[in-house]
Structure formats: structure tokens, C-alpha cells
C-alpha positions in Angstrom: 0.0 0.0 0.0 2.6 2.4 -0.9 1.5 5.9 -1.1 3.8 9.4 -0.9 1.1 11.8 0.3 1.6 11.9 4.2 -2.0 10.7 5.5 -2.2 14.6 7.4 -2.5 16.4 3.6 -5.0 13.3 2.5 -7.4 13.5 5.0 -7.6 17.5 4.4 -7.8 17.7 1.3 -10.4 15.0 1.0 -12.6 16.2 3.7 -12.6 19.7 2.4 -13.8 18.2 -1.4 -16.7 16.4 -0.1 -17.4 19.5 1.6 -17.2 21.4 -1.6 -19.8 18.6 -3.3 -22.0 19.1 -0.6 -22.0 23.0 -0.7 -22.4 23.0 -4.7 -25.8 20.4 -4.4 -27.5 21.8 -1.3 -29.2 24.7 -2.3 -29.1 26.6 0.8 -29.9 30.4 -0.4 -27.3 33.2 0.7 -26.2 30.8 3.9 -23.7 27.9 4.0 -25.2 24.4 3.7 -23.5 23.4 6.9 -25.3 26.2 8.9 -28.9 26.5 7.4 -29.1 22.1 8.4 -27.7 21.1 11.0 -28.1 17.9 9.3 -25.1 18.1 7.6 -22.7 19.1 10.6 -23.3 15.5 11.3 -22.6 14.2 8.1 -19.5 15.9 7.6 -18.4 14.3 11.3 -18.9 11.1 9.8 -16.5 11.3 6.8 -13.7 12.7 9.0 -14.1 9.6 11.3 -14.3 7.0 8.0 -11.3 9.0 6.5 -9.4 8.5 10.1 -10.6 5.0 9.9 -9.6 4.4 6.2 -6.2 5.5 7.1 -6.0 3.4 10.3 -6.9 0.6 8.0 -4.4 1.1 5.6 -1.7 1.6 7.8 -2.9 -2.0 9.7 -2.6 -3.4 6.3 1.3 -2.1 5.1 2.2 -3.2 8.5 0.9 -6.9 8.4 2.3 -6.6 4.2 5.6 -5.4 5.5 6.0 -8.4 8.5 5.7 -10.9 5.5 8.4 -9.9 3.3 11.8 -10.6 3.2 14.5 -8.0 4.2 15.4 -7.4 0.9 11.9 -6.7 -0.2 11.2 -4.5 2.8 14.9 -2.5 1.8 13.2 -2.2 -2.2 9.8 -1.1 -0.7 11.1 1.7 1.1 13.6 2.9 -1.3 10.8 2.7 -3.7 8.5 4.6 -1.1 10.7 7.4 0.0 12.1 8.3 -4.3 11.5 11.7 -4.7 9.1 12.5 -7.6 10.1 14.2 -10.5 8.2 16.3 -13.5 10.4 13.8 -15.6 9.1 15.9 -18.6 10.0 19.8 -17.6 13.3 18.5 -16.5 14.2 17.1 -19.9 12.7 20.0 -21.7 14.6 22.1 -19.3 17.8 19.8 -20.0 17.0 20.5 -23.9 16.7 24.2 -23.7 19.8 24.9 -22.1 22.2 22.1 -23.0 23.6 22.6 -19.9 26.3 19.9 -18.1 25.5 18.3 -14.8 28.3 19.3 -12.6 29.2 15.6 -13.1 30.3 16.0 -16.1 31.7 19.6 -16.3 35.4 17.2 -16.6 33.7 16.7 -20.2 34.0 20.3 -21.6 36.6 21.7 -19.6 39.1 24.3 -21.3 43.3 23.8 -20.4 43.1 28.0 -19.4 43.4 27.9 -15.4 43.3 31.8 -14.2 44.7 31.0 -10.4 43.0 28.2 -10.2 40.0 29.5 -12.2 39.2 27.0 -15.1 37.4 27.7 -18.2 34.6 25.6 -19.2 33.4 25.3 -23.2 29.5 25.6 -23.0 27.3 26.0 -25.8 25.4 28.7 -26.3 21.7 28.1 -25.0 19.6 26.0 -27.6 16.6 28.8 -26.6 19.0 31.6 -27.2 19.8 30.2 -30.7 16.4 29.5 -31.8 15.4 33.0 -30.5 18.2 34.7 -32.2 17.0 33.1 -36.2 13.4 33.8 -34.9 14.8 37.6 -35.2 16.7 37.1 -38.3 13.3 35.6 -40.2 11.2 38.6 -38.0 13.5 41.3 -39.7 13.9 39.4 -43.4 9.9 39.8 -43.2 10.0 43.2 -42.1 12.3 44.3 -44.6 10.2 42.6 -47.4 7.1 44.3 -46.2 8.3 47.8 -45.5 10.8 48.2 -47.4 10.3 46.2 -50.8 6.9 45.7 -50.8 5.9 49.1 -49.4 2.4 47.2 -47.9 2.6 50.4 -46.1 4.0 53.0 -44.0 3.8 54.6 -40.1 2.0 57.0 -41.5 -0.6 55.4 -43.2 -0.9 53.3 -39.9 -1.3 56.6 -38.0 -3.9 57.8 -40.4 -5.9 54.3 -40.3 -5.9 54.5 -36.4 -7.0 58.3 -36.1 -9.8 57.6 -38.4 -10.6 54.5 -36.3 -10.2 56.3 -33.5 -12.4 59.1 -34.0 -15.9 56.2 -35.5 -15.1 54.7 -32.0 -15.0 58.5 -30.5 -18.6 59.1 -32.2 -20.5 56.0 -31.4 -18.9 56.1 -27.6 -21.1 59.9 -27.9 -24.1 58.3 -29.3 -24.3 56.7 -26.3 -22.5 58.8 -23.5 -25.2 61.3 -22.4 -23.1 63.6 -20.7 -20.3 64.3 -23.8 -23.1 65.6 -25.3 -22.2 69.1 -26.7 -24.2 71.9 -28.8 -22.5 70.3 -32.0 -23.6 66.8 -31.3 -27.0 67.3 -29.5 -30.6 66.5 -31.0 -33.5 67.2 -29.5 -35.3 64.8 -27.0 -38.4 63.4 -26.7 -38.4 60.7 -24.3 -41.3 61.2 -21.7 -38.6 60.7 -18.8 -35.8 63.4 -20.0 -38.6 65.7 -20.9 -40.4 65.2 -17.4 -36.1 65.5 -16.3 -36.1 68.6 -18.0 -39.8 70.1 -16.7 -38.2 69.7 -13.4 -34.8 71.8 -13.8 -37.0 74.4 -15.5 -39.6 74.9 -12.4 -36.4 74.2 -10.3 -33.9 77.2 -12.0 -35.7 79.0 -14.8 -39.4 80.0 -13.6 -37.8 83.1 -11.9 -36.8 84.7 -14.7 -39.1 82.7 -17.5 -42.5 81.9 -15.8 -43.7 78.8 -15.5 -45.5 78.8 -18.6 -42.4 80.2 -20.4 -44.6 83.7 -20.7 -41.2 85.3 -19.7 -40.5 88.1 -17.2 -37.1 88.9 -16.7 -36.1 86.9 -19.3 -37.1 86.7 -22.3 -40.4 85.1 -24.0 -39.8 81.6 -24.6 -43.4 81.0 -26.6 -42.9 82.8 -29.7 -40.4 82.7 -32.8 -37.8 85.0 -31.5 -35.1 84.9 -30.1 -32.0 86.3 -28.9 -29.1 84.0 -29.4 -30.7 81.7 -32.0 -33.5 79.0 -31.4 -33.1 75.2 -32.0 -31.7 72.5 -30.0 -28.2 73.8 -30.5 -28.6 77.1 -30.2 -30.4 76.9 -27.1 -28.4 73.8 -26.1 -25.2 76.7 -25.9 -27.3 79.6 -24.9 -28.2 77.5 -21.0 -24.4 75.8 -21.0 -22.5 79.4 -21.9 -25.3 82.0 -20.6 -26.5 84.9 -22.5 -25.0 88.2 -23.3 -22.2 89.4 -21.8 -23.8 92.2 -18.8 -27.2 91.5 -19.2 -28.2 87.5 -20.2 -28.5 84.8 -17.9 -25.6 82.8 -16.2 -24.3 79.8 -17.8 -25.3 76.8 -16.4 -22.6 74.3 -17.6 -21.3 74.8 -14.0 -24.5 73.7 -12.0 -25.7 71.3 -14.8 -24.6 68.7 -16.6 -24.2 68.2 -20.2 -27.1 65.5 -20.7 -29.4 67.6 -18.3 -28.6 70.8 -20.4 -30.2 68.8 -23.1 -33.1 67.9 -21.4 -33.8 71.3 -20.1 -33.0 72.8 -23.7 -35.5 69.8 -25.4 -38.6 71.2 -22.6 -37.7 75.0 -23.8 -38.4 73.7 -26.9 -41.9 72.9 -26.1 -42.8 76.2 -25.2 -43.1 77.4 -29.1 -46.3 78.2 -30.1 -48.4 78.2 -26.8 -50.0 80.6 -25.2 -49.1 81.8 -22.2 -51.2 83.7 -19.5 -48.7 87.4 -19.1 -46.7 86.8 -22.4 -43.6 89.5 -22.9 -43.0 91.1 -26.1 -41.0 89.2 -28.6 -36.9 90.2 -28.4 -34.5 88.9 -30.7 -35.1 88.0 -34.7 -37.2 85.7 -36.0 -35.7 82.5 -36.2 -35.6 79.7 -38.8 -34.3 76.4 -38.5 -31.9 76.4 -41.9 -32.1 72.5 -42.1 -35.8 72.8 -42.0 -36.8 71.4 -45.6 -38.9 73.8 -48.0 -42.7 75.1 -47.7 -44.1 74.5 -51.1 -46.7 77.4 -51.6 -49.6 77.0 -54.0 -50.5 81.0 -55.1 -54.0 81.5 -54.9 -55.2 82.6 -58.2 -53.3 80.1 -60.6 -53.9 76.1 -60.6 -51.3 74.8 -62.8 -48.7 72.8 -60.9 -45.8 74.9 -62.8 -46.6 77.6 -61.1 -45.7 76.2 -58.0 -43.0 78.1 -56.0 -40.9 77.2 -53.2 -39.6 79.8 -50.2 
């Protein structure tokens, strides 16, 4: 019954994988098997005391085996029992990669030069360094080929390709990052929760100035077509983030709010256009007209023919 595992790392390491197994198939919720049934504390008691008792057992049975052999296969047991074990493998592969001599036979490959009482000895040069070294020569004859003969292509054609990747990822990572949002890249937002997001910054930092209706007071009218900095999402998207004019607008907001909830706030404004409110200001500003807005086809009123059809 020869075995090189002292019986105090068996035991443990058995014990502890029935353990596991019984953790992994009792479904005990967000507690331990072993505490949610008590069940089981007795369970595991009883497979430390068979393990103590399979190892009694087989100690019992190498001593009887080892009273009825001879001397000389008691001295052949042991020896065989107490070998070391070796990764017979790695060592080889290790022996292979470095070609190295066993101090045994250093008397093999050593040099006549003696250095007071220094000796030389003739090793090889690593097998892994070698193969290493024509991996390089083959890496740089394919290099050369590529760049340099072929032309495939250059560092700066590499750069180029990478920028340009670099700046699609830059774009879809904005489609979908909410607070990079900038007057360039923001649309207009219709979701029922950013414009309910937006309804409440307005009641929370703009009613003062704007009304609640957006009839205006301080600030300007917010229902008609006017406006002072430019209407649309972007316009009014940088008109909250930047403030208005310099002495006399509002403050800019980019400090108290952030990008995606300038959007949502800008989106509500929006909303305002073409109500009615109860106290509205007089218009400020120019007319504005969205210059991505397509065409009004107008139809004069005394001609029918579809030639005579006009566009603004």
C-alpha cells in the first residue's frame, strides 16, 4: 500500500472536497449548507471519522504486508516509497533548452586556461537563445520585405488608419454617452422621462426669470419665434451651457448642470413654441428659422397649374 502523500494532507484535502460537493448540491440560499441544516454538521463528522478510519486501515494493512516480506523486499519497498518524484518531462525540456552539463560531467568540456585556479569551461550557447536569435533574423527578413520592398505600407498610413478609427469609435462612444453631449452633437429629446427631467430643472432654476408657462418676465419670451441668441436645439443647447449676453443675459449653467441635463432642459424649452401663455412678454430677438428645415411648397391662390408652384 505504498503511497507518498503523508495521511495529514489526504485526510484534508479529502474532507474539504466532499465538503465542496456538498456545498455546490444543497441549495441553501445566501447561507452555508452546513449552517442553514444542522443535518449536515453530522454528516460531515462522519466522513472525517471513515477518512481516520480508512487510514487506520491502511496503515494496519502495510504493517501486516511489511512483516511478510523478506528484508530485501522490505529495503526495495522503502527505497521505492521514499524516491522523490520528478516532473520527468519539464526536466528534460529544461535539459534540452539549455544544454547545460551536470556538474558531473563539467570534466567533459573543460578548457586547459586555469586563471589562479579559475578553469574555463566550453559551454554551448543556449539552444533557446539560438532558436530565438533566427526567430529575429526571419522577423526582420519579413519586415524588410514588407516595408521596405513591398511598401504594404507605411507609419504614416498606420497613424492615419488609427485616427480615423479612432475618431468612429470616438462618435458611437457619444451616441451613447449622455453627458459628452455638446451643442455640436445634440438632437432634440423626446423621451417622456428626459422631458419630465427637463420640466423639473426648469420649475427648479428658470421659472424666476421665465415663468412657469415660459410667458417670460425677466427673461425673455420663450413662446414665440424670437429669439435672442438663435432658437433650436443647438442654439439653445449653448445659450443654457454658456449664458447669455455678456452684462445682461442669464448665467451659464454648464457649471451647475450637466451636459445631458442641459439637453433635457434645452429639449422642454423647446416645447414652449407656439403656446399661449397667461402674461406673455413682447417678442426680443429675430425671427428664427431652423436652416435645415426642408422647404414650404406654396400654391398662389389665383393660378392652378402645378408649374406655377414656388418654393420659399
Amino acid at each position: 500500500m505504498m503511497t507518498k502523500t503523508p495521511w495529514w494532507i489526504r485526510i484534508p484535502i479529502v474532507f474539504f472536497f466532499i465538503f465542496g460537493l456538498m456545498e455546490y448540491f444543497i441549495d441553501a440560499g445566501d447561507q452555508l449548507a452546513i449552517i442553514a441544516y444542522p443535518a449536515t454538521q453530522l454528516f460531515m463528522v462522519l466522513v472525517l471519522l471513515i477518512l481516520i478510519a480508512i487510514e487506520l486501515i491502511l496503515g494496519a494493512i502495510e504493517n501486516i504486508m511489511l512483516t511478510t516480506m523478506k528484508p530485501e523486499a522490505q529495503t526495495r519497498y522503502f527505497e521505492a516509497k521514499n524516491k522523490k518524484w520528478e516532473w520527468t518531462w519539464a526536466k528534460n525540456m529544461y535539459q534540452k533548452l539549455t544544454a547545460s552539463k551536470e556538474i558531473e560531467k563539467e570534466g567533459e568540456i573543460i578548457l586547459d586556461h586555469n586563471y589562479d585556479g579559475i578553469k574555463e569551461l566550453d559551454n554551448v550557447l543556449p539552444p533557446w537563445w539560438v532558436y530565438m536569435f533566427y526567430a529575429t533574423i526571419v522577423f526582420g527578413l519579413v519586415y524588410l520585405v514588407r516595408f521596405h520592398v513591398v511598401n504594404d505600407y507605411n507609419q504614416d498610413t498606420e497613424y492615419e488608419q488609427e485616427v480615423a478609427e479612432a475618431r468612429i469609435a470616438i462618435e458611437a462612444y457619444k451616441k451613447t454617452a449622455k453627458d459628452l453631449v455638446d451643442a455640436s452633437t445634440v438632437v432634440k429629446l423626446t423621451e417622456a422621462s428626459d422631458l419630465k427631467a427637463g420640466e423639473t430643472i426648469f420649475q427648479t432654476n428658470c421659472v424666476v426669470c421665465h415663468m412657469a408657462d415660459g410667458g417670460g418676465g425677466i427673461g425673455p419670451n420663450l413662446t414665440d419665434n424670437h429669439w435672442i441668441l438663435g432658437g433650436g436645439i443647438s442654439n439653445v443647447f449653448n445659450t443654457i451651457s454658456e449664458g447669455g449676453r455678456d452684462g445682461k443675459g442669464m448665467v451659464a449653467w454648464k457649471a451647475s448642470l450637466k451636459p445631458n441635463e442641459i439637453a433635457q432642459v434645452a429639449s422642454y424649452v423647446l416645447q414652449f413654441e407656439g403656446t399661449t401663455p397667461a402674461n406673455p412678454k413682447d417678442p426680443e430677438g429675430e425671427v428664427w428659422v431652423d436652416p435645415n428645415a426642408p422647404a414650404k411648397i406654396v400654391v398662389p391662390a389665383n393660378t392652378q397649374p402645378l408649374d406655377s408652384l414656388t418654393t420659399e
